[in-house]
mmCIF file of the N, C-alpha and C atoms, coordinates in Angstrom:
data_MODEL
# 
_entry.id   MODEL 
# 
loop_
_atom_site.group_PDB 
_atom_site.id 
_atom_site.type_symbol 
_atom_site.label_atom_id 
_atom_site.label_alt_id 
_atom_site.label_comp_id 
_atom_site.label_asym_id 
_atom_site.label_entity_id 
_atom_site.label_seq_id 
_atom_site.pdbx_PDB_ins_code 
_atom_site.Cartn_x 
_atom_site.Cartn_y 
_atom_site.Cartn_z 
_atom_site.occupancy 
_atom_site.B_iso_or_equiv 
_atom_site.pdbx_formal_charge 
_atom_site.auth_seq_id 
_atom_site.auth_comp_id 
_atom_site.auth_asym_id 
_atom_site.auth_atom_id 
_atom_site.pdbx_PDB_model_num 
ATOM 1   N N  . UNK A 1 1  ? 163.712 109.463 145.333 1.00 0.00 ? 1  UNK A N  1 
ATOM 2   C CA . UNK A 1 1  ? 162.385 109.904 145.737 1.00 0.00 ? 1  UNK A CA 1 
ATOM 3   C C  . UNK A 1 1  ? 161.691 110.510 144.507 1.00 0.00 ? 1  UNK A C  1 
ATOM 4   N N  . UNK A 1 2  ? 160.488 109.735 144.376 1.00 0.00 ? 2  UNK A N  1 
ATOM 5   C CA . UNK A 1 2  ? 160.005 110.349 142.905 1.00 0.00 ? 2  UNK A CA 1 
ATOM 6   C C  . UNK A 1 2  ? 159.291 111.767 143.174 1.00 0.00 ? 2  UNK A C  1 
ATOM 7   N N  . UNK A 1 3  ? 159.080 113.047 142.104 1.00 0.00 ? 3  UNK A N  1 
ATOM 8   C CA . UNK A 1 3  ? 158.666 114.076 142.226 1.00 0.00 ? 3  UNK A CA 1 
ATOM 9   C C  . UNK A 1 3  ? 157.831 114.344 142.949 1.00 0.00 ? 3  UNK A C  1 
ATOM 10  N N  . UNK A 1 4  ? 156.700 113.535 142.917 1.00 0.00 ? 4  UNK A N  1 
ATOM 11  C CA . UNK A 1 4  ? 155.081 113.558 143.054 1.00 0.00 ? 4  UNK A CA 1 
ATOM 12  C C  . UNK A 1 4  ? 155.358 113.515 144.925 1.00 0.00 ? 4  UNK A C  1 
ATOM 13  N N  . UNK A 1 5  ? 156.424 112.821 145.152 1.00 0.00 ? 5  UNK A N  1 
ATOM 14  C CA . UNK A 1 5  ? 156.221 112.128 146.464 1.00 0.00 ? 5  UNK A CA 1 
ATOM 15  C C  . UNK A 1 5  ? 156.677 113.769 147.025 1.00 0.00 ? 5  UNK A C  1 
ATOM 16  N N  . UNK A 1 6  ? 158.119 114.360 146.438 1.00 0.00 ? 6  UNK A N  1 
ATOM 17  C CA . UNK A 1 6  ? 158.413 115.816 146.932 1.00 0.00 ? 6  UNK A CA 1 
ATOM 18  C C  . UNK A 1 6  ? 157.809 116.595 146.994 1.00 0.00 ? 6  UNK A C  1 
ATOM 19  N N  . UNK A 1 7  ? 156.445 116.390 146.460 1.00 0.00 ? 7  UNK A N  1 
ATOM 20  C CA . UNK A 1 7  ? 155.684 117.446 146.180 1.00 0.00 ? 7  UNK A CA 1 
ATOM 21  C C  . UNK A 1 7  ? 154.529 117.550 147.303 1.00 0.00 ? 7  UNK A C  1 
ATOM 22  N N  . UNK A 1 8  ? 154.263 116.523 147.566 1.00 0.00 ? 8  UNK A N  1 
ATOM 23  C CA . UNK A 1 8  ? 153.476 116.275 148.339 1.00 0.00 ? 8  UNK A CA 1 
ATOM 24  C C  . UNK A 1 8  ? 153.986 116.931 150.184 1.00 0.00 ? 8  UNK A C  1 
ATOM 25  N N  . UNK A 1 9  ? 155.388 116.523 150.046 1.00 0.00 ? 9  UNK A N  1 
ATOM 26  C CA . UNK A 1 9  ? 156.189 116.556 151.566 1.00 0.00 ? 9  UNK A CA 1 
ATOM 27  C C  . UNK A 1 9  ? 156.668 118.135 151.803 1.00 0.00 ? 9  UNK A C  1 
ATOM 28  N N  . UNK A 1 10 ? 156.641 118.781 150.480 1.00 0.00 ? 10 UNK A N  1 
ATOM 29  C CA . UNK A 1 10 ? 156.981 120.387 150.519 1.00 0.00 ? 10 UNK A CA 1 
ATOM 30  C C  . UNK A 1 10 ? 155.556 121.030 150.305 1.00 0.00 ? 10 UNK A C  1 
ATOM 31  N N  . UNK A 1 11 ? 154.260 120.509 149.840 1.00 0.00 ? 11 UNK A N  1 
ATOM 32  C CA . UNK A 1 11 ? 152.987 120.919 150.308 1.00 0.00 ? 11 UNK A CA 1 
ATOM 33  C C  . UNK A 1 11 ? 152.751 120.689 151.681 1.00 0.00 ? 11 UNK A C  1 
ATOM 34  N N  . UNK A 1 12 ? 153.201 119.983 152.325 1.00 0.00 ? 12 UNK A N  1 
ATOM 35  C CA . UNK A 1 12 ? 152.615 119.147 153.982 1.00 0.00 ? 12 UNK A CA 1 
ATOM 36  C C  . UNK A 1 12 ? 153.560 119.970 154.508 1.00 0.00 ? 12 UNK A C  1 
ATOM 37  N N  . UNK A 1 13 ? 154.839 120.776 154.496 1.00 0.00 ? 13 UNK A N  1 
ATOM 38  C CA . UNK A 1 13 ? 155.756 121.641 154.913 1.00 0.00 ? 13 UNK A CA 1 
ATOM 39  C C  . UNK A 1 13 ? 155.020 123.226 155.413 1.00 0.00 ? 13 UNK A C  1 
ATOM 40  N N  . UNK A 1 14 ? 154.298 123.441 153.541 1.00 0.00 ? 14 UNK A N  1 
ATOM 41  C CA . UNK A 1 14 ? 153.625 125.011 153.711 1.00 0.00 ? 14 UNK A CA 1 
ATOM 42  C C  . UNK A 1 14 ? 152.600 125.141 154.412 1.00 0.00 ? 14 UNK A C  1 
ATOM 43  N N  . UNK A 1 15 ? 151.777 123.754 154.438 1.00 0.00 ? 15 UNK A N  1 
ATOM 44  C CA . UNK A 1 15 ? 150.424 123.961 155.051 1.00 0.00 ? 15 UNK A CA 1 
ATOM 45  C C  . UNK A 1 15 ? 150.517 124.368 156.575 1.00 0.00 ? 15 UNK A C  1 
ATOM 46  N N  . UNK A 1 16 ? 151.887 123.226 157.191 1.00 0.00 ? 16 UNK A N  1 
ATOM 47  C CA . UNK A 1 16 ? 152.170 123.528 158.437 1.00 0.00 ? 16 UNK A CA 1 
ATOM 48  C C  . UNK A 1 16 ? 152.145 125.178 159.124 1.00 0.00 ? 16 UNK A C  1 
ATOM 49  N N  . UNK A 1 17 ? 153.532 125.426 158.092 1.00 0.00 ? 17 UNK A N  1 
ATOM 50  C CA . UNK A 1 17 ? 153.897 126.652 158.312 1.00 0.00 ? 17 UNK A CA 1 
ATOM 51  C C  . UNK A 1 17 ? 152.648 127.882 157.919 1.00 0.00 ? 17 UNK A C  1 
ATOM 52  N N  . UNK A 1 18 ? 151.569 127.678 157.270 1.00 0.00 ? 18 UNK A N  1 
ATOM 53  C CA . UNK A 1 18 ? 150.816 128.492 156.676 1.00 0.00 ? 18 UNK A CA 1 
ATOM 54  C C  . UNK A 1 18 ? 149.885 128.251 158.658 1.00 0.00 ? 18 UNK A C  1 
ATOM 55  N N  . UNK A 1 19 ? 149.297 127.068 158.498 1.00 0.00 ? 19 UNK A N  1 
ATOM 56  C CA . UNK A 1 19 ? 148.924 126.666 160.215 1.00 0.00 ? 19 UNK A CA 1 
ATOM 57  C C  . UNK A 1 19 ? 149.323 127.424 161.310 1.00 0.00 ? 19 UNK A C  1 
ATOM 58  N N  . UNK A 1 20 ? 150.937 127.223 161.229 1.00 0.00 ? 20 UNK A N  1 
ATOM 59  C CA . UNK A 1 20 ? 151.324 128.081 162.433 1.00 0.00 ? 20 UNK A CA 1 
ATOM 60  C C  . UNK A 1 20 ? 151.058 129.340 162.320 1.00 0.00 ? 20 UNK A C  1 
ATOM 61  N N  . UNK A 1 21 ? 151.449 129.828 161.390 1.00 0.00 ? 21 UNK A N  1 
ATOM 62  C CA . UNK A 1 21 ? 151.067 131.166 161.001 1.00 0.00 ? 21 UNK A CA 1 
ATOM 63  C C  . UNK A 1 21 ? 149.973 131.666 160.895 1.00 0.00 ? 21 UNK A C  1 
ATOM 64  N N  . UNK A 1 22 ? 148.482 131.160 160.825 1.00 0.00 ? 22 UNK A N  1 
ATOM 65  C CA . UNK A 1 22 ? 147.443 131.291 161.726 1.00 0.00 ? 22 UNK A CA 1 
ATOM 66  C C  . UNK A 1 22 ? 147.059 131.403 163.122 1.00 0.00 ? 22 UNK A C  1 
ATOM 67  N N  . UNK A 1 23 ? 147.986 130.391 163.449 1.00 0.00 ? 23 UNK A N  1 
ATOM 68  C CA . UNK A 1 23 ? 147.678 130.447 165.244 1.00 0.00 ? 23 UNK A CA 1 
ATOM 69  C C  . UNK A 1 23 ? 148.552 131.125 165.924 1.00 0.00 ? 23 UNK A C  1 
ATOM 70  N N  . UNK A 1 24 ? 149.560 131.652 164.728 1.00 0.00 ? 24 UNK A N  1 
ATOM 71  C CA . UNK A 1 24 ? 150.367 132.935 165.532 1.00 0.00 ? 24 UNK A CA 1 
ATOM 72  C C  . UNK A 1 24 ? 149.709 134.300 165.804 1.00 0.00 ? 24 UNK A C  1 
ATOM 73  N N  . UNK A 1 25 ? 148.775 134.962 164.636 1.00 0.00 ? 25 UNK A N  1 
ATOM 74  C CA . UNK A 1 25 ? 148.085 135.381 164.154 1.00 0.00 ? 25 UNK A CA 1 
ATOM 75  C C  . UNK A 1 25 ? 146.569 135.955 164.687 1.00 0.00 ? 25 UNK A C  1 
ATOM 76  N N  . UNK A 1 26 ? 146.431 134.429 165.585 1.00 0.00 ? 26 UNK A N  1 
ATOM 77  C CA . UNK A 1 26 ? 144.981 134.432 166.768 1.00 0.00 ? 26 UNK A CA 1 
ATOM 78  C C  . UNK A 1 26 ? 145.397 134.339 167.913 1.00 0.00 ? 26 UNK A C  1 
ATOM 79  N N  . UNK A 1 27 ? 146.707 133.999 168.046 1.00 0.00 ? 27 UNK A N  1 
ATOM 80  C CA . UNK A 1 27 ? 147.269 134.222 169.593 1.00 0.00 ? 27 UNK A CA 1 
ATOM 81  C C  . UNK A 1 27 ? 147.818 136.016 169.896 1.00 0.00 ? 27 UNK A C  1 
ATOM 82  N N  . UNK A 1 28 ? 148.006 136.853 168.641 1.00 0.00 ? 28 UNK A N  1 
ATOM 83  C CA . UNK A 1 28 ? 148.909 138.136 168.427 1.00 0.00 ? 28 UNK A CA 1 
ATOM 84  C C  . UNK A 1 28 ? 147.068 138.614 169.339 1.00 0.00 ? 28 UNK A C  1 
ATOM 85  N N  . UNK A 1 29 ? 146.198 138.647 168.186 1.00 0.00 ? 29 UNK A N  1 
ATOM 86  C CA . UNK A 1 29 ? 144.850 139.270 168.628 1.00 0.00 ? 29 UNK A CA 1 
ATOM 87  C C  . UNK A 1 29 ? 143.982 139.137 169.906 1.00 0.00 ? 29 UNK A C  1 
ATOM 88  N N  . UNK A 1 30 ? 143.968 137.618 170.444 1.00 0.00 ? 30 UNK A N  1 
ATOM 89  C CA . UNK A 1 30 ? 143.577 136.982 171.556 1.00 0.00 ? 30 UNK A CA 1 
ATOM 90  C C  . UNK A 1 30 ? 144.470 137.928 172.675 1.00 0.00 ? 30 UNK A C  1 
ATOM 91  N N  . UNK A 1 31 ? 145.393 138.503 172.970 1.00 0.00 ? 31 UNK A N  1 
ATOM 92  C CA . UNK A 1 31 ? 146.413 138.874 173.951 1.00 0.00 ? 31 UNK A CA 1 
ATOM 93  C C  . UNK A 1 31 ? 145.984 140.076 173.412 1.00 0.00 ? 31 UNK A C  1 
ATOM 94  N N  . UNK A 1 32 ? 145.627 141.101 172.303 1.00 0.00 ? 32 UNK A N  1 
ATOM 95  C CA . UNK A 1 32 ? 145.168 142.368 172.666 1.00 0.00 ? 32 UNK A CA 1 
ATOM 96  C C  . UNK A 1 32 ? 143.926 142.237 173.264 1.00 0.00 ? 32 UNK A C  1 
ATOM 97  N N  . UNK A 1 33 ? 143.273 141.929 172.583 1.00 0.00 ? 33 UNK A N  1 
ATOM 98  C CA . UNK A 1 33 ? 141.806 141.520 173.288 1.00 0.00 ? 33 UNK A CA 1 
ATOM 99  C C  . UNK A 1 33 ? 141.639 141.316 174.986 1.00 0.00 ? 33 UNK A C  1 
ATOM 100 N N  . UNK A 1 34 ? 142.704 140.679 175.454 1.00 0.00 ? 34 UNK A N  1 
ATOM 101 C CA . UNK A 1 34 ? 143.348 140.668 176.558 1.00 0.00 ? 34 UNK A CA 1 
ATOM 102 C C  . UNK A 1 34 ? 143.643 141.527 177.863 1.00 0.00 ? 34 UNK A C  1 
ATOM 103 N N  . UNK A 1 35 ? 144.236 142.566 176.762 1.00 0.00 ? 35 UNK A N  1 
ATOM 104 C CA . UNK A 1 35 ? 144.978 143.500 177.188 1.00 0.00 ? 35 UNK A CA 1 
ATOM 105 C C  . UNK A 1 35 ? 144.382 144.931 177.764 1.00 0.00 ? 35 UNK A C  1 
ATOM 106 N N  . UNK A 1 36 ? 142.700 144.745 177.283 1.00 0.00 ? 36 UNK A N  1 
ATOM 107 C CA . UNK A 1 36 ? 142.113 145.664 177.595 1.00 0.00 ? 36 UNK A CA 1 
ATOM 108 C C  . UNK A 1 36 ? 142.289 146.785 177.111 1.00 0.00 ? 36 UNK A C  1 
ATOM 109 N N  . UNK A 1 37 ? 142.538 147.134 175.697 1.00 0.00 ? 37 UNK A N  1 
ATOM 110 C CA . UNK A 1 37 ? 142.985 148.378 175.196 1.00 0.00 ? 37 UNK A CA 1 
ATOM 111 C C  . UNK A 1 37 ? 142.220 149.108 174.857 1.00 0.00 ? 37 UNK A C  1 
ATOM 112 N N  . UNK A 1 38 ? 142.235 150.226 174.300 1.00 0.00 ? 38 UNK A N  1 
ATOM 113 C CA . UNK A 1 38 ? 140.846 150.928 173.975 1.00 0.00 ? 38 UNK A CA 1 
ATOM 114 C C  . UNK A 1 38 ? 140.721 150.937 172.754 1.00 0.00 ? 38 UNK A C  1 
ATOM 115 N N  . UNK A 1 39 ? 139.455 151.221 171.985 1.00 0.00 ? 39 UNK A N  1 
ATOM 116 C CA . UNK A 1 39 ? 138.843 150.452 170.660 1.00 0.00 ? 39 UNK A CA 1 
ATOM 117 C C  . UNK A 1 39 ? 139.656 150.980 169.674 1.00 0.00 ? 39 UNK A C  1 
ATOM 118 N N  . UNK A 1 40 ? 140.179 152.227 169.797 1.00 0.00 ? 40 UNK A N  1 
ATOM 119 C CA . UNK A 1 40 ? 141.170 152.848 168.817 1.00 0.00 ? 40 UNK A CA 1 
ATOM 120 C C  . UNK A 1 40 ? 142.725 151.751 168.399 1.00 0.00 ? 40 UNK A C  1 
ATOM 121 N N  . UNK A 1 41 ? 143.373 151.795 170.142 1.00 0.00 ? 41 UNK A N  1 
ATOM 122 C CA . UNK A 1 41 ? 144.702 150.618 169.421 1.00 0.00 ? 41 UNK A CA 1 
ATOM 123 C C  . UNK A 1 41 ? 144.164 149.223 169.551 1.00 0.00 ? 41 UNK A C  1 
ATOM 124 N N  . UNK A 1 42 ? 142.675 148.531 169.878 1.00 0.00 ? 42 UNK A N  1 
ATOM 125 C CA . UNK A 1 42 ? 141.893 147.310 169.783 1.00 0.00 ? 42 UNK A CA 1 
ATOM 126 C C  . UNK A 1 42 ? 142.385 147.005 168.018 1.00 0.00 ? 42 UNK A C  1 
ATOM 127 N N  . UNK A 1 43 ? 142.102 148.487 167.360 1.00 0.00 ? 43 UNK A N  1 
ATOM 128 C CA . UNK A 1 43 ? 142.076 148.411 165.830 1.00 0.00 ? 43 UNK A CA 1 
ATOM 129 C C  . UNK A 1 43 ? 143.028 148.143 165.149 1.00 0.00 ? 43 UNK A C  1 
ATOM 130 N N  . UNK A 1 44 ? 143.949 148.766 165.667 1.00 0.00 ? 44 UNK A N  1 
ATOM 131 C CA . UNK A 1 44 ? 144.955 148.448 165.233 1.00 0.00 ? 44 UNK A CA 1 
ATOM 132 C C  . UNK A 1 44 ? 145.842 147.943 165.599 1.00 0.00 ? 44 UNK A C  1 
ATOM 133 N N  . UNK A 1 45 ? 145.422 146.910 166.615 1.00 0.00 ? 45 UNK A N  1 
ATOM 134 C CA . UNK A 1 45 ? 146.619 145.812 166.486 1.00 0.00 ? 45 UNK A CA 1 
ATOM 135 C C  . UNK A 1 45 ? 145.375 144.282 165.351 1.00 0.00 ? 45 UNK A C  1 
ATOM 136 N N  . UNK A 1 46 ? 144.505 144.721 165.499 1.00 0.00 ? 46 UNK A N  1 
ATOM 137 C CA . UNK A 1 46 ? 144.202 143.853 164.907 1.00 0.00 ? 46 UNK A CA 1 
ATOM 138 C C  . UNK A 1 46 ? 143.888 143.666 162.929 1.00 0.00 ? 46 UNK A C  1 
ATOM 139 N N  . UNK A 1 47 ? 144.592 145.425 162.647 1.00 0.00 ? 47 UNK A N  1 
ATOM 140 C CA . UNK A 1 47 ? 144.670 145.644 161.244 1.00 0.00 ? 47 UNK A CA 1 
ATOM 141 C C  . UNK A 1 47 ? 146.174 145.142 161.111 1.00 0.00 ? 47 UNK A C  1 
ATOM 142 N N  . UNK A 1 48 ? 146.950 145.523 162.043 1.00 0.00 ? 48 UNK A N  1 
ATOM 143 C CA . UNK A 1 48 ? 148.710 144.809 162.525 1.00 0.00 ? 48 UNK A CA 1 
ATOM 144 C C  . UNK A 1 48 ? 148.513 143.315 161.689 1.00 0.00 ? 48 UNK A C  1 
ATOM 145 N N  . UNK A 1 49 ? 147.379 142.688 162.449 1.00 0.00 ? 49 UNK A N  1 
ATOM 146 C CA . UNK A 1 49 ? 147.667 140.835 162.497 1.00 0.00 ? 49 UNK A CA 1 
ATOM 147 C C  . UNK A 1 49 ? 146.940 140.591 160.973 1.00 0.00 ? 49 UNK A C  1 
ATOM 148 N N  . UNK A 1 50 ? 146.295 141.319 160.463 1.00 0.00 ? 50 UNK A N  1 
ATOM 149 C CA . UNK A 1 50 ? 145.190 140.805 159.593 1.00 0.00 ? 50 UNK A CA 1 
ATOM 150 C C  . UNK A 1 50 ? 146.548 140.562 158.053 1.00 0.00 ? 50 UNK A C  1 
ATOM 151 N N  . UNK A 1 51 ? 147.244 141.286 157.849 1.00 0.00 ? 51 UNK A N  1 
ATOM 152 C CA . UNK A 1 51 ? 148.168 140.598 156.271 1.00 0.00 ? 51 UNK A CA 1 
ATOM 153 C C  . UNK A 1 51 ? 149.155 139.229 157.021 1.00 0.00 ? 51 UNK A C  1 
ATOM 154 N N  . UNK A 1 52 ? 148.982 139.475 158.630 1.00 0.00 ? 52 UNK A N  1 
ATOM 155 C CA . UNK A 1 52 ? 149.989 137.903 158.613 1.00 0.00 ? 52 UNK A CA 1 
ATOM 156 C C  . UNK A 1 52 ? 148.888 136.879 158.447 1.00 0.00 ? 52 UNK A C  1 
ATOM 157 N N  . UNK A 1 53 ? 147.500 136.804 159.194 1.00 0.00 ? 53 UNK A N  1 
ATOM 158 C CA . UNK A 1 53 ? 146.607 136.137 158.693 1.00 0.00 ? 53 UNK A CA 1 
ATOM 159 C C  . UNK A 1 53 ? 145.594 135.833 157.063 1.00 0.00 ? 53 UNK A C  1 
ATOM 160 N N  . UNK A 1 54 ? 146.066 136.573 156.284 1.00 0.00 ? 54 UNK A N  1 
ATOM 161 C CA . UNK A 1 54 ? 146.239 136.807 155.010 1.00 0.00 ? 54 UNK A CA 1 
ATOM 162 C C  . UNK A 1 54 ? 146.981 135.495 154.232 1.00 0.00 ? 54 UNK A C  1 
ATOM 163 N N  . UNK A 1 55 ? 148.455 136.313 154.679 1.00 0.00 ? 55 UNK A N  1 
ATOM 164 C CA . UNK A 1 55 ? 149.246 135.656 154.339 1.00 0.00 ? 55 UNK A CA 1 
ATOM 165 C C  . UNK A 1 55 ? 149.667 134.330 154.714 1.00 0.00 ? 55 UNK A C  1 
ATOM 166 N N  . UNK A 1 56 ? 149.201 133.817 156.035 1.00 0.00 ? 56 UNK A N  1 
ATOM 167 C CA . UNK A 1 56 ? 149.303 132.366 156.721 1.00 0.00 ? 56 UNK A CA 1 
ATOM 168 C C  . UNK A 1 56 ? 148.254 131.783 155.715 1.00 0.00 ? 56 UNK A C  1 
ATOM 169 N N  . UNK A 1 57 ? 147.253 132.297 155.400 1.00 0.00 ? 57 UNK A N  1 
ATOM 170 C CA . UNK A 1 57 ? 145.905 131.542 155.154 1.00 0.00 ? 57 UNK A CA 1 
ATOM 171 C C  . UNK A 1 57 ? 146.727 131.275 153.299 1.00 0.00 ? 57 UNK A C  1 
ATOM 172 N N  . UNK A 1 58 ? 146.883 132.102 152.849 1.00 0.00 ? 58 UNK A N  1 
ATOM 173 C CA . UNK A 1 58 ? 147.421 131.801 151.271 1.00 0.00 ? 58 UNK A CA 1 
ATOM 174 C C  . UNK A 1 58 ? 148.314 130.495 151.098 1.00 0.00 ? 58 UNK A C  1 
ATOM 175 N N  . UNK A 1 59 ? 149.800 130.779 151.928 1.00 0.00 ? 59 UNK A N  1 
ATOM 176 C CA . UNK A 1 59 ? 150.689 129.811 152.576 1.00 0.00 ? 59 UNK A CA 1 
ATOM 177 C C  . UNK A 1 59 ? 149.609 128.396 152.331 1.00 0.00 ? 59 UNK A C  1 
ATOM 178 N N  . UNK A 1 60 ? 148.809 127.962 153.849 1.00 0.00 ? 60 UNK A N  1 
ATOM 179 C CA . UNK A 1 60 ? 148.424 127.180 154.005 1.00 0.00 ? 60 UNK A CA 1 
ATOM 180 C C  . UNK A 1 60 ? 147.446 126.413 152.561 1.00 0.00 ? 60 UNK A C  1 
ATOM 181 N N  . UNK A 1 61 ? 147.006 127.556 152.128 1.00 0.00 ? 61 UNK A N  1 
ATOM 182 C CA . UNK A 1 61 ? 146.178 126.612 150.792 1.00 0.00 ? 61 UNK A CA 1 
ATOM 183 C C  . UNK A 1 61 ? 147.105 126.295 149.577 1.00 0.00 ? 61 UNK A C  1 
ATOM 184 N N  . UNK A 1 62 ? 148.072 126.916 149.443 1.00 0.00 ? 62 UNK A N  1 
ATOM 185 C CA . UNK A 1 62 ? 148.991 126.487 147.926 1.00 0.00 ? 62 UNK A CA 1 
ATOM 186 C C  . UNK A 1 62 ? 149.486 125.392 148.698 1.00 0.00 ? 62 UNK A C  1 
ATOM 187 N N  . UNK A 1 63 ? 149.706 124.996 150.167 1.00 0.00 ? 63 UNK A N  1 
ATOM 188 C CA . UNK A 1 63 ? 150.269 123.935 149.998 1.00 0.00 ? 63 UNK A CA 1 
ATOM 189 C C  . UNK A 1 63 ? 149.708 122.658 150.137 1.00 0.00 ? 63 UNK A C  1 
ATOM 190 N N  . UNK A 1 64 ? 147.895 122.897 150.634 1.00 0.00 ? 64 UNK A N  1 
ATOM 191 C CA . UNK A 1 64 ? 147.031 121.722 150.693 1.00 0.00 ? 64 UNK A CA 1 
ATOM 192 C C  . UNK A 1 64 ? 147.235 121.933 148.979 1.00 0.00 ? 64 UNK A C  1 
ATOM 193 N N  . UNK A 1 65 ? 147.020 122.562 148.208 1.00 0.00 ? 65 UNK A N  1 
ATOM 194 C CA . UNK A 1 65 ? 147.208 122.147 146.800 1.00 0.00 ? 65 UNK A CA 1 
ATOM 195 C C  . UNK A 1 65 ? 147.913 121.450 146.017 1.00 0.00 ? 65 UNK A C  1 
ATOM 196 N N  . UNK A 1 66 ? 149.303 121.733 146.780 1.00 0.00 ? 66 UNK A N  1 
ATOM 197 C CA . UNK A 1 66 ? 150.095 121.098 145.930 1.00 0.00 ? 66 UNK A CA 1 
ATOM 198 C C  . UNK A 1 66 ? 150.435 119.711 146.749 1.00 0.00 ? 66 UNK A C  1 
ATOM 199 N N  . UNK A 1 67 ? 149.804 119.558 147.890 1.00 0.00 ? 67 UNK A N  1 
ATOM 200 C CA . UNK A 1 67 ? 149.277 118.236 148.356 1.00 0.00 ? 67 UNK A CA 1 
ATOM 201 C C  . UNK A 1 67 ? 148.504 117.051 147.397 1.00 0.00 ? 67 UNK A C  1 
ATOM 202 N N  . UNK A 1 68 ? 147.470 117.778 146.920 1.00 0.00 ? 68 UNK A N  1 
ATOM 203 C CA . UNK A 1 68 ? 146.294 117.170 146.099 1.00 0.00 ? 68 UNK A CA 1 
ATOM 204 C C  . UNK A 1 68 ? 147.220 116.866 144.955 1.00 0.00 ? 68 UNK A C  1 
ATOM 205 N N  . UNK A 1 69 ? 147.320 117.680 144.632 1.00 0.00 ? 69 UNK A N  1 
ATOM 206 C CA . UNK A 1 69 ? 147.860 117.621 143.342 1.00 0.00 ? 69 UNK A CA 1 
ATOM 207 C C  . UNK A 1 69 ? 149.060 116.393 143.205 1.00 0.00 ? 69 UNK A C  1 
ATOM 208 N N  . UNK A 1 70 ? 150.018 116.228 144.322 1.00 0.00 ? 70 UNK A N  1 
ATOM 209 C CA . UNK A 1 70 ? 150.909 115.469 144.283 1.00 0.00 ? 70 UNK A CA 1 
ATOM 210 C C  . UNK A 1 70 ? 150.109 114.298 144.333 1.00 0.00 ? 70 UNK A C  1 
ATOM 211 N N  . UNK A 1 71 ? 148.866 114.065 145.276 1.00 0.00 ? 71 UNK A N  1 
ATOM 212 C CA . UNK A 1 71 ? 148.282 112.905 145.543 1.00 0.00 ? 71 UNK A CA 1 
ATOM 213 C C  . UNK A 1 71 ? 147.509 112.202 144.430 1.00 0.00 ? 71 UNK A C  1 
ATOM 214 N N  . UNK A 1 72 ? 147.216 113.271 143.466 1.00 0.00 ? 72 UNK A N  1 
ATOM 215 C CA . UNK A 1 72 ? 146.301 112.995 142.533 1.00 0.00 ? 72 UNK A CA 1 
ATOM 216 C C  . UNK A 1 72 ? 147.418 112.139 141.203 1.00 0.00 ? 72 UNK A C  1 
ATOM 217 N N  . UNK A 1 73 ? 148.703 112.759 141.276 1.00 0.00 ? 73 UNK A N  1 
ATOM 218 C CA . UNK A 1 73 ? 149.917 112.539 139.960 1.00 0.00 ? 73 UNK A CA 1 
ATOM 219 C C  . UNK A 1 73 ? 150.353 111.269 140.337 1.00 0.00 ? 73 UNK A C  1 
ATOM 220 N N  . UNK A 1 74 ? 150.665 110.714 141.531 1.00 0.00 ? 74 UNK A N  1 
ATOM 221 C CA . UNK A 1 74 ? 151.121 109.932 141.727 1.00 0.00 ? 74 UNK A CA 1 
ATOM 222 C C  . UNK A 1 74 ? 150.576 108.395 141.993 1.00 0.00 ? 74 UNK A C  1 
# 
């Protein structure tokens, strides 16, 4: 399997996982929102979700990158 092609299949891996990790992220907030809480813990569950949505969203773009990038080398 040539590089370019690995590169591409371990970018299409992170993006997933960066994906899920978004919609884990809007499902955590959607269910407080839910939950009827009052605006004080409203806040903080949704300062809670905001570095996994951070961090899903980073995830997801290094690996559309190294998507391109594989697509572009090969």
């Amino acid at each position: 399997m040539p590089l370019f092609e690995i590169l591409v299949w371990v970018g299409t891996a992170l993006s997933l996982l960066g994906l899920a990790g978004l919609i884990w992220s809007i499902v955590k907030v959607a269910r407080a929102k839910r939950a009827a809480l009052d605006d004080a813990q409203l806040r903080a569950e949704i300062r809670a979700a905001l570095p996994l949505n951070l961090g899903a969203l980073f995830l997801s773009v290094i690996g559309l990158m190294m998507v391109i990038v594989g697509v572009f080398l090969s």
